[in-house]
Structure formats: C-alpha cells, structure tokens
VOPAGU-2260 file (C-alpha; in pm, 1 decimal, decimal comma):
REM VOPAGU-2260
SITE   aa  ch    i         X         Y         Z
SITE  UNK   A    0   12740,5   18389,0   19033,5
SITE  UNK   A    1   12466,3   18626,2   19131,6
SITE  UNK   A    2   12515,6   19004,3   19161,7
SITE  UNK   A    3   12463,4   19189,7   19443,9
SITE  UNK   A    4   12128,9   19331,1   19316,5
SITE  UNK   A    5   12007,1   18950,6   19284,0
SITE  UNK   A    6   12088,5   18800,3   19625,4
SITE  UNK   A    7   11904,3   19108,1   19796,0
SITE  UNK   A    8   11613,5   19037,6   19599,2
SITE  UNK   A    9   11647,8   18691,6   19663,6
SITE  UNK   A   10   11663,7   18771,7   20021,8
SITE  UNK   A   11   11302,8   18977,6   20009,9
SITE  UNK   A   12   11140,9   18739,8   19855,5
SITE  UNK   A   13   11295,2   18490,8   20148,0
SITE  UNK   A   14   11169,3   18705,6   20420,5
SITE  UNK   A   15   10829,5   18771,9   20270,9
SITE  UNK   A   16   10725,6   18545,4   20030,8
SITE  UNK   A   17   10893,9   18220,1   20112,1
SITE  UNK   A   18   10661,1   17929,8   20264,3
SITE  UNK   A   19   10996,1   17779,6   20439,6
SITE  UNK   A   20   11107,6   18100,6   20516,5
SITE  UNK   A   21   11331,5   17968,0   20786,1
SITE  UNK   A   22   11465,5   17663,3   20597,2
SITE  UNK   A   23   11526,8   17941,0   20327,0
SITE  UNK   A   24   11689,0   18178,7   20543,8
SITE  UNK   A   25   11975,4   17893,7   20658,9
SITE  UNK   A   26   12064,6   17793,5   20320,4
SITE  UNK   A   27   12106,2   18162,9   20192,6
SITE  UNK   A   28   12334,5   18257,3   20522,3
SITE  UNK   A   29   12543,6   17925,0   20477,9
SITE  UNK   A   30   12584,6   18051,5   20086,2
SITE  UNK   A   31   12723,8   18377,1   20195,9
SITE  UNK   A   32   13031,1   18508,1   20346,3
SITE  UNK   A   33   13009,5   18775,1   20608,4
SITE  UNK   A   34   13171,7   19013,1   20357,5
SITE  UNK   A   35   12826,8   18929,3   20097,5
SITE  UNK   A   36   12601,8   18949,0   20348,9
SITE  UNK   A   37   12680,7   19293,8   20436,5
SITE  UNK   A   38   12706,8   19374,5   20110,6
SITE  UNK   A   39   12339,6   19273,9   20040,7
SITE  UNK   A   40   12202,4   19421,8   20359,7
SITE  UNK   A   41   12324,2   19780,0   20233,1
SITE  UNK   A   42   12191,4   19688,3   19846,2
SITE  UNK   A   43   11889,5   19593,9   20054,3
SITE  UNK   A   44   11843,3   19896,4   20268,8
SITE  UNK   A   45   11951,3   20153,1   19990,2
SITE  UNK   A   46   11663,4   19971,7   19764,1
SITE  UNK   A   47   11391,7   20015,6   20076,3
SITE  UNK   A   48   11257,4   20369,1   20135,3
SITE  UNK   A   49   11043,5   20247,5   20402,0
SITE  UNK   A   50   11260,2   20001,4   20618,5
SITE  UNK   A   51   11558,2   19785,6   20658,9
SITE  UNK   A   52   11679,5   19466,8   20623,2
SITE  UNK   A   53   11712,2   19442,3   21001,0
SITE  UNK   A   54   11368,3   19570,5   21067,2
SITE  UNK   A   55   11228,4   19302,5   20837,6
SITE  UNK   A   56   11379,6   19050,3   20981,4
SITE  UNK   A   57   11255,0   19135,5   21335,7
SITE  UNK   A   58   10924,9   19117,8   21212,6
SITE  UNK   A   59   10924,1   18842,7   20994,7
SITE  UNK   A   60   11119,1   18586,8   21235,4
SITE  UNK   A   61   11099,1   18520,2   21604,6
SITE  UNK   A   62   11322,9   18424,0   21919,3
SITE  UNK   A   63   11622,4   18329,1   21913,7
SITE  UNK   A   64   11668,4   18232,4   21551,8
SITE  UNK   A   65   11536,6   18607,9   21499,2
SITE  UNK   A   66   11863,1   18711,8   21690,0
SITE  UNK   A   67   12097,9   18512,2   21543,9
SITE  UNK   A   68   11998,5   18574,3   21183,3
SITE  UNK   A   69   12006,9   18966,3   21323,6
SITE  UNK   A   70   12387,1   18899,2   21403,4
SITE  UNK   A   71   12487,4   18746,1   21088,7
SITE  UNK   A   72   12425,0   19035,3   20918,2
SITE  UNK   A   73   12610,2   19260,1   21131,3
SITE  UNK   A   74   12943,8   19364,4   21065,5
SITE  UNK   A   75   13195,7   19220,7   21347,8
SITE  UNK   A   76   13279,8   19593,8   21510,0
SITE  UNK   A   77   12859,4   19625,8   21499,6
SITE  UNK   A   78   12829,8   19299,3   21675,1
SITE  UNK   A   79   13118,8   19348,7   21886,3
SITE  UNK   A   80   13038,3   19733,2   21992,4
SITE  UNK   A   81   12664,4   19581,3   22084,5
SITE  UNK   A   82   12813,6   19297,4   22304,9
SITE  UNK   A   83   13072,7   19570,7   22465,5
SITE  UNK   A   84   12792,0   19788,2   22563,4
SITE  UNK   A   85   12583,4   19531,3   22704,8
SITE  UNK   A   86   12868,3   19423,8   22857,4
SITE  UNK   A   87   12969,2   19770,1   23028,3
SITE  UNK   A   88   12632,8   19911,2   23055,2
SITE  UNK   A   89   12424,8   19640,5   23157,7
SITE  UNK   A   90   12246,4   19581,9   23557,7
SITE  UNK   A   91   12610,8   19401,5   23598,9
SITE  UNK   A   92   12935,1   19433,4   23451,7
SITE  UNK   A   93   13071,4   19120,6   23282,3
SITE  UNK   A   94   13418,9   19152,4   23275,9
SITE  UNK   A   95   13480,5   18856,6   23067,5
SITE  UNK   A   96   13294,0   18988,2   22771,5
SITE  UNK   A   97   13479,9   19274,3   22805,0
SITE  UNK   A   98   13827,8   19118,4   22796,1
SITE  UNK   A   99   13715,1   18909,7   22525,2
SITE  UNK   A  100   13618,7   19223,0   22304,4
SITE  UNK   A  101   13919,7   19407,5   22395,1
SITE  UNK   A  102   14200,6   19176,1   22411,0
SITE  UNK   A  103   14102,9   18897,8   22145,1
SITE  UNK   A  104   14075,5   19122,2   21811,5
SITE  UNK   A  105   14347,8   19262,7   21581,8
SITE  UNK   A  106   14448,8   19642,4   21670,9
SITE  UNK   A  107   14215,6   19770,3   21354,5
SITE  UNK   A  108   13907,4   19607,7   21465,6
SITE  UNK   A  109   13935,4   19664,6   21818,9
SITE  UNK   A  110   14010,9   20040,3   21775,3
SITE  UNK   A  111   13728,7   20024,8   21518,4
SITE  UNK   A  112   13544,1   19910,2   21817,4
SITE  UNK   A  113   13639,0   20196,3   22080,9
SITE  UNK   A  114   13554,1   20447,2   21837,6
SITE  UNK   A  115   13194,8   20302,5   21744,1
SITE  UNK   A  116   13158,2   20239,5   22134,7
SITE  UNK   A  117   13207,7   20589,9   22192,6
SITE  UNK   A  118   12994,3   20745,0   21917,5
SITE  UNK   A  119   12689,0   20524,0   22051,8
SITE  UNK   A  120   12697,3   20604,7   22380,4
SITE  UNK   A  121   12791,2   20950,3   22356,9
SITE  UNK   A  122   13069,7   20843,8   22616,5
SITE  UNK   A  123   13391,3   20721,7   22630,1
SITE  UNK   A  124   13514,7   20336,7   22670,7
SITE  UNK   A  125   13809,5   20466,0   22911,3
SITE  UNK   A  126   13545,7   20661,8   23144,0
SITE  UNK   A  127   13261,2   20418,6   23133,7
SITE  UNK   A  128   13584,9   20118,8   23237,9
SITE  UNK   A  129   13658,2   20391,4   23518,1
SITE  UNK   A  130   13321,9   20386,5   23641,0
SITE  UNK   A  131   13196,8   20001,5   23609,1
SITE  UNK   A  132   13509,0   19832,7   23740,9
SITE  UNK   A  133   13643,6   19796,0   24113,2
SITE  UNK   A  134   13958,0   19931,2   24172,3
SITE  UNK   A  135   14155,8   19560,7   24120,7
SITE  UNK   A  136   14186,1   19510,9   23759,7
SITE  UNK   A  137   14091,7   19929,4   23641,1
SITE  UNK   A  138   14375,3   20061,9   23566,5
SITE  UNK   A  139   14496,5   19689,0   23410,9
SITE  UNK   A  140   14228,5   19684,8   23137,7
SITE  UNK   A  141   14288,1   20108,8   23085,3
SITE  UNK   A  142   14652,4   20007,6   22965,4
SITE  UNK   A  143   14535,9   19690,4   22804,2
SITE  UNK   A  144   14355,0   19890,5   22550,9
SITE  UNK   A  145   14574,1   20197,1   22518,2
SITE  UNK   A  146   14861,4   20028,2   22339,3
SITE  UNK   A  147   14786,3   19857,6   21985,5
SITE  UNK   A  148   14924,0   19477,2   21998,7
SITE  UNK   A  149   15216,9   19373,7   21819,1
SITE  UNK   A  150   15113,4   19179,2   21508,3
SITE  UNK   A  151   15400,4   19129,4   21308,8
SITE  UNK   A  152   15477,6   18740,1   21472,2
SITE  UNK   A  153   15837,0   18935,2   21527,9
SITE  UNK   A  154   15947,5   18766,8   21913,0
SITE  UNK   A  155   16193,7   19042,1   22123,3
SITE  UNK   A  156   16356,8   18816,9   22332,8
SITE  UNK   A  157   16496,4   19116,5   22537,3
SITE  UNK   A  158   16150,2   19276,9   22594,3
SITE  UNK   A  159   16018,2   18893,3   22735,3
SITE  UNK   A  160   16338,0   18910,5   22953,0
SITE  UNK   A  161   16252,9   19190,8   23092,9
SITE  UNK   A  162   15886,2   19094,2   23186,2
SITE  UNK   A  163   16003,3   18779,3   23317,2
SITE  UNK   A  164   16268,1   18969,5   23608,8
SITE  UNK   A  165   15969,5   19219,3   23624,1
SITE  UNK   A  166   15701,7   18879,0   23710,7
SITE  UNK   A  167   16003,1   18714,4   23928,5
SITE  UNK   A  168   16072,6   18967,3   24165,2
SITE  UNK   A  169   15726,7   19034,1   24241,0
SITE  UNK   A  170   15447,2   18771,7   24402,5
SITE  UNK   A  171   15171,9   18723,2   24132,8
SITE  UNK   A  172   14914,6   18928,7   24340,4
SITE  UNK   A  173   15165,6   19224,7   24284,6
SITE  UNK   A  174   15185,1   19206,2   23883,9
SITE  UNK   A  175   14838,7   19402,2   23855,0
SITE  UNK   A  176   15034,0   19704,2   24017,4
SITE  UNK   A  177   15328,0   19688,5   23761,0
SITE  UNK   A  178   15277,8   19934,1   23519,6
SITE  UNK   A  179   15570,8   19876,0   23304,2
SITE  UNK   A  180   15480,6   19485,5   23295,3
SITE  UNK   A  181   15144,2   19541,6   23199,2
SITE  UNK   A  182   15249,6   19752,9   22908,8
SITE  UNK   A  183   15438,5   19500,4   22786,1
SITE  UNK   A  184   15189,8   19209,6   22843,9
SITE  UNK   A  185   14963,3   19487,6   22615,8
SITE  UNK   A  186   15164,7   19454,5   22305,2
SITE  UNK   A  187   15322,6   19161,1   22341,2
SITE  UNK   A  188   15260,2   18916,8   22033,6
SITE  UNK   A  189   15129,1   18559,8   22093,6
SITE  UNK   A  190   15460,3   18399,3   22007,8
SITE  UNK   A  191   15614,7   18660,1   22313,1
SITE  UNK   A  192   15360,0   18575,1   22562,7
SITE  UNK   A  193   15453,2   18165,9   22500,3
SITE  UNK   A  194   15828,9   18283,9   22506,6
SITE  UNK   A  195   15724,5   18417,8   22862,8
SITE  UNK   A  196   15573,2   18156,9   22987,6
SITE  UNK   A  197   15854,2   17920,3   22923,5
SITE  UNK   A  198   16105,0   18200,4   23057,9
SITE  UNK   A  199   15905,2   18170,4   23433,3
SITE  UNK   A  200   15832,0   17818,3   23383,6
SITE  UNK   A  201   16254,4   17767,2   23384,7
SITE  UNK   A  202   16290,8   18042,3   23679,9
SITE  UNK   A  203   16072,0   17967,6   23912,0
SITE  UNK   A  204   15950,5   17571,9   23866,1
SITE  UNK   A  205   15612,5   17686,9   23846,1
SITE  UNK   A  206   15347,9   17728,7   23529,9
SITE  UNK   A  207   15277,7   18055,0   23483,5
SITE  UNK   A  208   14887,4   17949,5   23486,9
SITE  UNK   A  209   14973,1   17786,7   23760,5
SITE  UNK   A  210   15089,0   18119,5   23920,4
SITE  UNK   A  211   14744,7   18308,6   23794,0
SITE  UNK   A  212   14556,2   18009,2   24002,8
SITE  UNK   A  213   14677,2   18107,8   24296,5
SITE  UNK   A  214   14595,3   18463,6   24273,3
SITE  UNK   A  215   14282,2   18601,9   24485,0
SITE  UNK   A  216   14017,3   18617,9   24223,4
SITE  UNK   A  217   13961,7   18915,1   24022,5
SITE  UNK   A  218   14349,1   18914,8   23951,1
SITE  UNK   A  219   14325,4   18565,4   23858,0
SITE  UNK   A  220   14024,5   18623,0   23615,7
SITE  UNK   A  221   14228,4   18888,6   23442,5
SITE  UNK   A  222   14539,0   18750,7   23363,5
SITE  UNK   A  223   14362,8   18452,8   23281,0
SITE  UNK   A  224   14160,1   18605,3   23017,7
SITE  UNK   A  225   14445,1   18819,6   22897,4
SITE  UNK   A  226   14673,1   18497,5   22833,8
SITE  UNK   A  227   14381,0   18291,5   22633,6
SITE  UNK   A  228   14217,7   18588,6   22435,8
SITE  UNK   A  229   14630,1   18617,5   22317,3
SITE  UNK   A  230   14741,4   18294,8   22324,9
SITE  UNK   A  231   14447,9   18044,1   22277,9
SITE  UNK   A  232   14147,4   18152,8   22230,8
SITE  UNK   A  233   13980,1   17864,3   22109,6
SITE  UNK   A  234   14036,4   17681,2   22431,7
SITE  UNK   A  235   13913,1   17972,2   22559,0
SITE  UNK   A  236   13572,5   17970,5   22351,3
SITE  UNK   A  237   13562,0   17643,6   22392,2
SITE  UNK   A  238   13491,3   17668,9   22760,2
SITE  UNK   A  239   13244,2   17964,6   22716,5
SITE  UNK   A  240   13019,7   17724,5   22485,7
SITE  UNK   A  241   13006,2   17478,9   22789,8
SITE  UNK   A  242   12947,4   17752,7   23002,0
SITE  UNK   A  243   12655,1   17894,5   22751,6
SITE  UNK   A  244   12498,5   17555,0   22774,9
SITE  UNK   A  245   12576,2   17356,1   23060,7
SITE  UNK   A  246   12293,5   17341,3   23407,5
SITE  UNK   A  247   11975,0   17420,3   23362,6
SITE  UNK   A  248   11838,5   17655,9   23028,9
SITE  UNK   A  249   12073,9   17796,6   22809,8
SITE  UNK   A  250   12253,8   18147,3   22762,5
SITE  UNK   A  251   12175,5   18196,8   22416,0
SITE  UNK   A  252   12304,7   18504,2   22415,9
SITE  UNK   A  253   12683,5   18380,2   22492,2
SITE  UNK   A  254   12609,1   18074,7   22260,2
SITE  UNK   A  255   12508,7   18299,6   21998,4
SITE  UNK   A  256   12809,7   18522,9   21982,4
SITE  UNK   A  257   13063,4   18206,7   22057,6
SITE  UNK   A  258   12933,2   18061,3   21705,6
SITE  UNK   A  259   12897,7   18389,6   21509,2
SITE  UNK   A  260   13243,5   18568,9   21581,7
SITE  UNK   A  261   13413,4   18259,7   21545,5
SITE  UNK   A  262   13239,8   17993,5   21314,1
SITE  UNK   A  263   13456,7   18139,3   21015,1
SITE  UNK   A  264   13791,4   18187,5   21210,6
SITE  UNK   A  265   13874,9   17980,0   21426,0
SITE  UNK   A  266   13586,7   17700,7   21545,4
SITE  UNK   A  267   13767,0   17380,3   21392,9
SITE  UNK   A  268   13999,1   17471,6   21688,1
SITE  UNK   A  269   13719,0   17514,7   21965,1
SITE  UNK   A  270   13541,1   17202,2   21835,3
SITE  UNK   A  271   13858,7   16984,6   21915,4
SITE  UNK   A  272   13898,9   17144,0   22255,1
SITE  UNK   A  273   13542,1   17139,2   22308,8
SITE  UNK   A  274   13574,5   16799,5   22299,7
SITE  UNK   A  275   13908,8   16715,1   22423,5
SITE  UNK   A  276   13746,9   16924,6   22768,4
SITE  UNK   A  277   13416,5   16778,3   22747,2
SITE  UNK   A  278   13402,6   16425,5   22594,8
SITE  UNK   A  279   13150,8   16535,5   22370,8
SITE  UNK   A  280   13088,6   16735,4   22057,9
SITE  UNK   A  281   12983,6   17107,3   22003,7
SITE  UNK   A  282   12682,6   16921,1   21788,3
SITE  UNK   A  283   12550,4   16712,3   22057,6
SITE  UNK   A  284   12565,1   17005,6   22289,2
SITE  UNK   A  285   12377,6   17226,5   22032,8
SITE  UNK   A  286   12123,7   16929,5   22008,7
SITE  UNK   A  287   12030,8   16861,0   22380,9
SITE  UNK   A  288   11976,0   17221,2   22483,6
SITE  UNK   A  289   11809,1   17396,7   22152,4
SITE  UNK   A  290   11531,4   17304,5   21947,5
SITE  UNK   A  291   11361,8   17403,0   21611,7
SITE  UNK   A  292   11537,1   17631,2   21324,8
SITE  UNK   A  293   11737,2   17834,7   21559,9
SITE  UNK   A  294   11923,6   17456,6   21647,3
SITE  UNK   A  295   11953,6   17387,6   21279,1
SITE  UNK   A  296   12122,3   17721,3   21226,7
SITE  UNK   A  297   12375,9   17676,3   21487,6
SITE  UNK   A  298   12516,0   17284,9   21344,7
SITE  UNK   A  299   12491,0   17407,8   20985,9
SITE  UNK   A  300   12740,7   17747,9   21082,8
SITE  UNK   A  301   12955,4   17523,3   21352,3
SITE  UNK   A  302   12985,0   17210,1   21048,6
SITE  UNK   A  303   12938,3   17489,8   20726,4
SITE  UNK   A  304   12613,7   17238,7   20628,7
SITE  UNK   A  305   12305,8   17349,7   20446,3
SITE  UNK   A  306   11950,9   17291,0   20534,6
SITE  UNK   A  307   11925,2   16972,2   20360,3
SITE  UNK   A  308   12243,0   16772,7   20570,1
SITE  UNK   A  309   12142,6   16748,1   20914,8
C-alpha cells in the first residue's frame, strides 16, 4: 500500500509529466477514497511552496473534466458550502439546491456547512435565506435548519400523532404556516416521516404526496423536497440526473454534483430508480449527452470502473 507521501508524488508526476494525463488522472481517482484523496491534496499542498493541488489542476486540465476532477478532491462541506452559495447568491435563487444541501445531510455535516457558509461570505445563511426567498416557504426553510434531525432510527409514535391531527385539521396550503408542525417535520427521523405518511394515508384516504400535488406551487416544491431529501433521496437524485441531461445540452454542473456527492453513498439506489423512471440506464444517459474523458470519468465513478473497462 502506498503512503501518503507516495500517492502525492504520484499525483505530480500525473498532472505534469504524464503523456495520458487524463487516462492517468481516472485510474488514480477510482483508486482512492474521498478520505485519501484529501489526504494527498494536503501532503500535496504542504509539499508546494508555490501552489496547490487545485491550482495545478486548473491549469493542467480543461472543461468540464477540469471541474469534476476539482470536486473530487474537495471535502463534501467544501463542495457542499460552494454549491450552497451558488445556490443563494447566484443571478437566481435555486431553491432546490438549497433544500438538497440543507435537508439531505446528517446534522454534523450540514452544521459543518452553515458555519463554512458563513465564514465565506462574511454573512449569515439565516439572513442571506431572509433576503433571497419570497415570503411562501422563508420562514419554512429558517426552522428547517434550526433544529438538528433526529438520527438515532428511534420512531415516537406520539410525536407522528401529533403531526398527523396538526396536517388533518388544516388544508395542505395551511401546513407552511404551522410552526409547531414544521418543527417536528425538522427533526423527524426517516422512519417518523414514513410512520406519517401512513398515519394521513388511513385518516384522510388520500397520499400524503398526493396532498403536496395539490398545493399551489412553491408549497408544493417544498414539502416535496423536504419528504425525498428525508425519505428517498435516491429517487430524488435520480430525477435530478434526468433533469441534468434531458432537452437540449446538458447541466453539467447538476450532473456533476449528482455523481460526486453520491457515487459512494447511495447511487446503486439512484441507478435502479433512474431506470425504473426512465427505461434506461444512468450509463446510456452519460453516453448520449457527454463526450471525451470527462464521459469516461462519470461511468467509471457511477459503475466504480477504471480506465481500462469501458
């Protein structure tokens, strides 16, 4: 097994030396974890009195396999603090990227997050929210991030019974304004939210995604987002990789960040719902709208292949 020290050299010689630099570059990312790759970049940068391994990259490599490399050696609050400005700060908000950030990771990385969001920006998350979003869903994300999620897999019945009179004696359109269900839709774990579901289902005859259809349409894309990010992400992602590549061109930078936050968590899952949804695979949707090293990159993370298998 090579040390720390070795890889990083490895990875020089890769990014300045190597002839198939690209080819190179796939087979050392798909021979690293996340956890290695960091690792190296900080061997890499300490061992540099000139530049970075981030730098070198930029200058050595070129479109969009240039920024996905880039993001594979980030760490996931780096990526995910990037995305969340972007996201916030950008010539339009995209609320969707921000729900994924914010309600999708574990309490520790998301607070992580917050705190790296702030320190960039020299702002704060809840006063930038305050300022980007309409006055529907504010105060709904403010209290979706103010209250860490339960993760011990522990279901209170009692606390799912209460959400479910709260939902029942309320049209869905009135659920944004419920201050006391929303902090319980905050924390509640993914085993709760299911538990809730079935509770409505039984109450009121309808799905309770049937419910969020029928809401006018920034409520709807909220509770939505809230239920998948907890619930099911992968179906979830799964639609967001259709979205990155379906009608004309591509959004590589949704594609990107679909395959990099989740190629080592969870993308078995969004594969089979890809194409359970779409009657085709995540490959062949990979292959008809990218080309060159940048396409090889993407099959060899979403199938763990090297350079030499596809």
């Amino acid at each position: 097994m090579k040390t720390v020290g070795e890889s990083s050299d490895e990875l020089y010689n890769i990014v300045f030396n190597s002839r198939a630099k690209e080819r190179a570059m796939i087979n050392f990312i798909i021979g690293t974890t996340r956890d290695e790759r960091l690792a190296i970049r900080r061997h890499y940068d300490q061992k540099s009195s000139r530049s970075n391994l981030i730098a070198d990259i930029g200058n050595k490599l070129s479109g969009d396999f240039k920024n996905i490399v880039t993001k594979l050696f980030y760490s996931r609050a780096e990526y995910d603090t990037e995305e969340l400005i972007r996201a916030l700060r950008g010539k339009k908000v995209n609320e969707s990227t921000v729900d994924e950030i914010l309600f999708n990771r574990p309490n520790k990385l998301r607070n992580e997050i917050i705190r790296a969001y702030n320190r960039e920006t020299q702002s704060n998350l809840i006063s930038d929210i305050d300022r980007a979003y309409n006055g529907y869903t504010k105060e709904a994300v403010k209290i979706m991030i103010s209250y860490d999620r339960n993760e011990t897999g522990r279901v209170n019945e009692l606390a799912v019974q209460q959400a479910c009179r709260y939902m029942l004696a309320k049209q869905p359109n009135e659920w944004i304004d419920q201050k006391d269900l929303l902090v319980s839709l905050a924390q509640f774990t993914p085993g709760e939210m299911v538990l809730l579901a079935r509770l409505y289902r039984e109450n009121s005859g309808v799905h309770m995604l049937d419910a969020i259809d029928g809401m006018s349409k920034p409520y709807r894309a909220f509770f939505r987002d809230l239920f998948y990010n907890v619930v099911n992400p992968a179906e979830l992602y799964a639609q967001k990789i259709n979205e990155s590549v379906k009608g004309l061109g591509t959004d590589d930078n949704l594609l990107i960040r679909m395959v990099v936050t989740r190629y080592d968590l969870d993308m078995n899952m969004i594969k089979k719902y890809y194409y359970d949804q779409f009657q085709e695979t995540v490959r062949q949707a990979i292959e008809d709208d990218c080309s060159g090293s940048y396409k090889r990159l993407l099959i060899a993370l979403v199938h763990q292949l090297d350079a030499e298998e596809y």
